[in-house]
N, C-alpha and C positions, 0 to 999 in steps of 0.2 A: 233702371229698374228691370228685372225679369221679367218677362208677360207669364200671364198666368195658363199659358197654354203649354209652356215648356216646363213649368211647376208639375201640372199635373202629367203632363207625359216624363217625367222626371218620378215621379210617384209610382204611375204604374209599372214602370221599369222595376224600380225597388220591389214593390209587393211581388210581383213575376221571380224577380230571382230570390226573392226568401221563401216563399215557396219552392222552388226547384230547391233550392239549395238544402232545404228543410224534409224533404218528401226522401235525397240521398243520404244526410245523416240519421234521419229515422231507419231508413232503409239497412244503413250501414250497421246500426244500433243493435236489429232486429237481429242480424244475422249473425253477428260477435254475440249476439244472448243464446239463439239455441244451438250454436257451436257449443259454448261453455255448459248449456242447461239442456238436452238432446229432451226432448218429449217420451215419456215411458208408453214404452213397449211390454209385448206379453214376456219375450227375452227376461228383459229388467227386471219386471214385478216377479219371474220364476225367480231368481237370483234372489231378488230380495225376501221373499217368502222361505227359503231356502238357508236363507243366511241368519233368520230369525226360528228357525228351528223349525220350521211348520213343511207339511209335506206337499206341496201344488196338485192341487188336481185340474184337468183341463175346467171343470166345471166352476171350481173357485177363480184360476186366472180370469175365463168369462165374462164371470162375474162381476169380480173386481175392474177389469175394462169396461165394462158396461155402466158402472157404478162411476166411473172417474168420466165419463163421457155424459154423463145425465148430470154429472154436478158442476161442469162449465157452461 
């Protein structure tokens, strides 16, 4: 029979590395998302204001950055 001392150091080992293990595929996750999804900038939103017909002014980029930062 096992003792139950090696059960549980047998345990905490597991818990230990699925964390590690879990904290580098989140890690990894995170970074393949805002490679592919980059967080907008004033750049962007000028482009995209631009691309939808409307003329940017420094006051509406601002604006709109301000507005996209108070709704997270």
């Amino acid at each position: 029979m096992v003792s139950l001392g090696i059960v549980i150091v047998i345990a905490v080992i597991a818990v230990l590395l699925g964390a590690v293990g879990g904290f580098f595929l989140a890690r990894k996750y995170m970074q393949d998302y805002l490679k592919k999804n980059p967080p907008v900038n004033e750049d962007t939103l000028r482009s995209m204001m631009m691309s939808m017909g409307q003329k940017p002014s420094e006051k509406k980029i601002r604006q709109m950055m301000q507005q996209m930062k108070n709704q997270k």
